[in-house]
N, C-alpha and C positions, 0 to 999 in steps of 0.2 A: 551557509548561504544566507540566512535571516541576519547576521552580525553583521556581514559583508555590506547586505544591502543597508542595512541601518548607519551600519560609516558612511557608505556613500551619500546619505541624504544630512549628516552632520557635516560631513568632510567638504562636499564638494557641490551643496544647492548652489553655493556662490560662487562656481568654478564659472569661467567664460564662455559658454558652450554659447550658439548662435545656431536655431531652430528654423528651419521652413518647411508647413505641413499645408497642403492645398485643398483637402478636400473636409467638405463639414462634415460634421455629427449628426446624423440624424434627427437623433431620440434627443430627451432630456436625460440628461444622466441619470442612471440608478445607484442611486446611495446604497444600498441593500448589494448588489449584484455586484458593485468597486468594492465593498466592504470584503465581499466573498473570495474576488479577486488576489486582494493586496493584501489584506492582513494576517496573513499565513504564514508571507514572507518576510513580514516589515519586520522579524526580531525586537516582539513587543511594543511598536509604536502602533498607532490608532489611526484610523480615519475618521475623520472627524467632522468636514463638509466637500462636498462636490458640486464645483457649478461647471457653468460653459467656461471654457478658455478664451483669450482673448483673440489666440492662435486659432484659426478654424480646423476641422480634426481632431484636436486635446479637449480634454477635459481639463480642469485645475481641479487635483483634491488637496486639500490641507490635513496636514499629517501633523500628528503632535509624537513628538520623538523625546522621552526625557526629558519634558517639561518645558519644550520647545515649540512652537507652532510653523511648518516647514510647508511652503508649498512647491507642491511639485506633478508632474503628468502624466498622463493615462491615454490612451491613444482611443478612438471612437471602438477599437471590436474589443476593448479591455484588452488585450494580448498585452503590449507595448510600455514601458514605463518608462520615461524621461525623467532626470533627476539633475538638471543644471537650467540655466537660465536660461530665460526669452529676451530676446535684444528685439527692440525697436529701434532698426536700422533707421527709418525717416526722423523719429525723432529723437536719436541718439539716447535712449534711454534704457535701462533694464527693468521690463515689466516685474519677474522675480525679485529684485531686490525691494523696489516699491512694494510687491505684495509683504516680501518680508517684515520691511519698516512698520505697514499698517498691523501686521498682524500683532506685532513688539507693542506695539503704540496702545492697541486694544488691552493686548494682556496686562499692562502695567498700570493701567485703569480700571482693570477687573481687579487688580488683587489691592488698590488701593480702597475702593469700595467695599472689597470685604475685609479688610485691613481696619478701617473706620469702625464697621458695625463691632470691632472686634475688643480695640483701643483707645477710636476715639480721635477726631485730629491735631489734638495738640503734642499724643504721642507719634503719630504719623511725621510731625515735623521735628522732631527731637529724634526720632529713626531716623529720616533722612542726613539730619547735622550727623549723626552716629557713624553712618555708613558712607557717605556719603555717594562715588558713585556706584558701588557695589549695592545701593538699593533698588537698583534698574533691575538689578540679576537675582533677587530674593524671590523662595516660594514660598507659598503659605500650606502646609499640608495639615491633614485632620492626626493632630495629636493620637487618637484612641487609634490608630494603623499601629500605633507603636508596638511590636512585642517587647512587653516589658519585664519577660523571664529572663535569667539569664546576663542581666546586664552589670556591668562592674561601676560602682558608686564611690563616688568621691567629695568628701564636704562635709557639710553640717548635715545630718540626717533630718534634721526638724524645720530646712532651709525654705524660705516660703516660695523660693524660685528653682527651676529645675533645668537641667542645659542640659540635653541630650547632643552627644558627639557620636558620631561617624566612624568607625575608624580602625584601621589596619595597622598591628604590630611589626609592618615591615616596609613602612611607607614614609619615605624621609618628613613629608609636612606635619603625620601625625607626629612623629616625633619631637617635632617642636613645637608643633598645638602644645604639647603634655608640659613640655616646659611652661610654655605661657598658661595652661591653665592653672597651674600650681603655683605660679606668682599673685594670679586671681585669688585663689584660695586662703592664699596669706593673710590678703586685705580686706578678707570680708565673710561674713558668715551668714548671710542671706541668701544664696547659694551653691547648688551641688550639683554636680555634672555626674552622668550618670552613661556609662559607654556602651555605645553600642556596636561587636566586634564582629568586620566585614572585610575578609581578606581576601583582597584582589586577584582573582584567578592570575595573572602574569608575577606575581611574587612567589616566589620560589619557595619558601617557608613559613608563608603567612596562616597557609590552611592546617599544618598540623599544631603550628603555635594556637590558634586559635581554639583547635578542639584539645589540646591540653590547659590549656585556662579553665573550657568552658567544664571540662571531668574532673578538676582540681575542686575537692569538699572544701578547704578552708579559703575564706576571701584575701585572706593577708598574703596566701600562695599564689593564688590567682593576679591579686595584683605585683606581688614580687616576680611572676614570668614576665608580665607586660613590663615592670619596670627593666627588668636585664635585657628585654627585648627593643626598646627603645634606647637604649644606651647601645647595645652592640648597631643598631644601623647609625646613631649617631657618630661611633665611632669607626663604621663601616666596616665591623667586623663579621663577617657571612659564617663562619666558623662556628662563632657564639649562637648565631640563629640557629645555627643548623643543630645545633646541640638540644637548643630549647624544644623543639617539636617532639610530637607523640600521637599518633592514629588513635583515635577514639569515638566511637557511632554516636555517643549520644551528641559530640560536638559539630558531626559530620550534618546532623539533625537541623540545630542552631544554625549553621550557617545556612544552611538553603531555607529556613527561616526566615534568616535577615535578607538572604538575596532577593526572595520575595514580597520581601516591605520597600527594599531599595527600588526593587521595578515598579511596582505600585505607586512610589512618589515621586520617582526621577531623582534618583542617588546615582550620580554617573560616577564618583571618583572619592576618593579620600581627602582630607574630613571633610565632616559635612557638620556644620553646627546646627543643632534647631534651638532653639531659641522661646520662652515662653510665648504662647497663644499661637503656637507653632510655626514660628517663622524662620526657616532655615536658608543659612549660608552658606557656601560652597567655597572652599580652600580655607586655608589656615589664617588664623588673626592673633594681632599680638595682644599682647594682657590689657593695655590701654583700651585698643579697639572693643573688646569684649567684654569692659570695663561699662564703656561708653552705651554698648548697645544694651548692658544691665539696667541702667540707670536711666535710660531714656524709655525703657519699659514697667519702670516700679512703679 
């Protein structure tokens, strides 16, 4: 039920729905008592503020869902939760989608502010040339969330830079991340990427690959599974995966470790790059790109 409704408010805030609710709200909303309401259900997302709606009856609360700020309604007895837009029939507009743009608008100003106290803005404009419009969609998480047991390292040990990946043994983008980051690697020994292994509940062989990496003593083994495991999705061979797994608790451990860092900072999907001074990207980059965004952060 919590996953459900959590789609629903990614999937479909900006579905076309057209609202009429006639009667007001009494009270001022209670933040505390919507809190009590909704977040039980919301599969991890937060509430975050509650005003009056523009709609008489509704409240608007603002839900942060995966690093996303989503507004959406609450009906005056709490019972009632709408999750699609308000149409302003007179003035052909979508109140919802306008909430949504200010809300984007804010956030990308929050994190350029703390991005500055962090870099500096001459790096802020050397990120932007980097990413270009994939800087809109960048988050900045607190580095020390990392658990840093457990994770598979790649590069110069002594690299003054460190590239924390995202990333699931059975997921075609990691796949080719690992290609490009190993082209990285070639050209340069100022940094190392260091993995961190999160296998996607809907992959069929990602979770016992994963806890056989993670119960594997030697690191050379550990990365010789990930490497044969990467090679059979790129060659989409299911067979090969299915070979590589192996049940083991202490990796069963591990992963609901990382799952619970991924919820923590809005890791919705595979890979995720973070990036020094922890600034992480979401889906796969070529070596160039990664190249570029090194270099705009030295």
């Amino acid at each position: 039920m919590k996953k459900l409704i959590l789609g629903v408010f990614l999937s479909f805030v900006l579905a076309g729905q057209v609202l009429a609710v006639q009667s007001g709200c009494k009270e001022k909303p209670d933040v505390g008592k919507i809190k009590q309401a909704l977040e039980p259900v919301l599969g991890g997302a937060k509430v975050i503020k509650v005003n009056q709606s523009p709609v008489k009856g509704l409240y608007e609360v603002i839900v942060e869902a995966r690093g996303r700020m989503i507004p959406v309604y609450m009906d005056c007895s709490k019972r009632f939760l709408i999750t699609g837009e308000i149409i302003d029939l007179k003035e052909k507009k979508s109140i919802t989608r306008e909430k949504a743009r200010e809300l984007a608008k804010k956030a990308v100003e929050k994190k350029i502010k703390k991005l500055e106290k962090a870099i500096g803005k001459a790096k802020i404009e050397k990120l932007k040339k980097a990413l270009g419009d994939r800087f809109a969609d960048i988050k900045v998480i607190d580095l020390s969330k990392i658990p840093k047991k457990n994770l598979i390292a790649f590069g110069n040990p002594a690299a003054k830079m460190t590239v924390y990946v995202v990333t699931d043994p059975e997921c075609p983008f990691c796949a080719r991340f690992d290609t490009e980051m190993k082209k990285v690697l070639k050209g340069r020994k100022d940094v190392k990427f260091e993995l961190i292994l999160f296998p996607l509940p809907f992959h069929k062989h990602a979770q016992k690959i994963v806890q056989r990496v993670v119960c594997e003593k030697s690191i050379n083994k550990k990365k010789e599974i990930l490497e044969k495991s990467f090679e059979a999705v790129r060659e989409r061979d299911e067979k090969k995966l299915e070979k590589l797994g192996k049940e083991c608790k202490k990796g069963k451990d591990v992963i609901q470790q990382h799952f619970r860092f991924g919820s923590e900072v809005g890791i919705g999907g595979t890979p995720a790059i973070i990036f020094p001074h922890g600034i992480m990207v979401s889906g796969w980059m070529t070596a160039d790109q990664i190249n570029r965004v090194l270099d705009a952060l030295k």
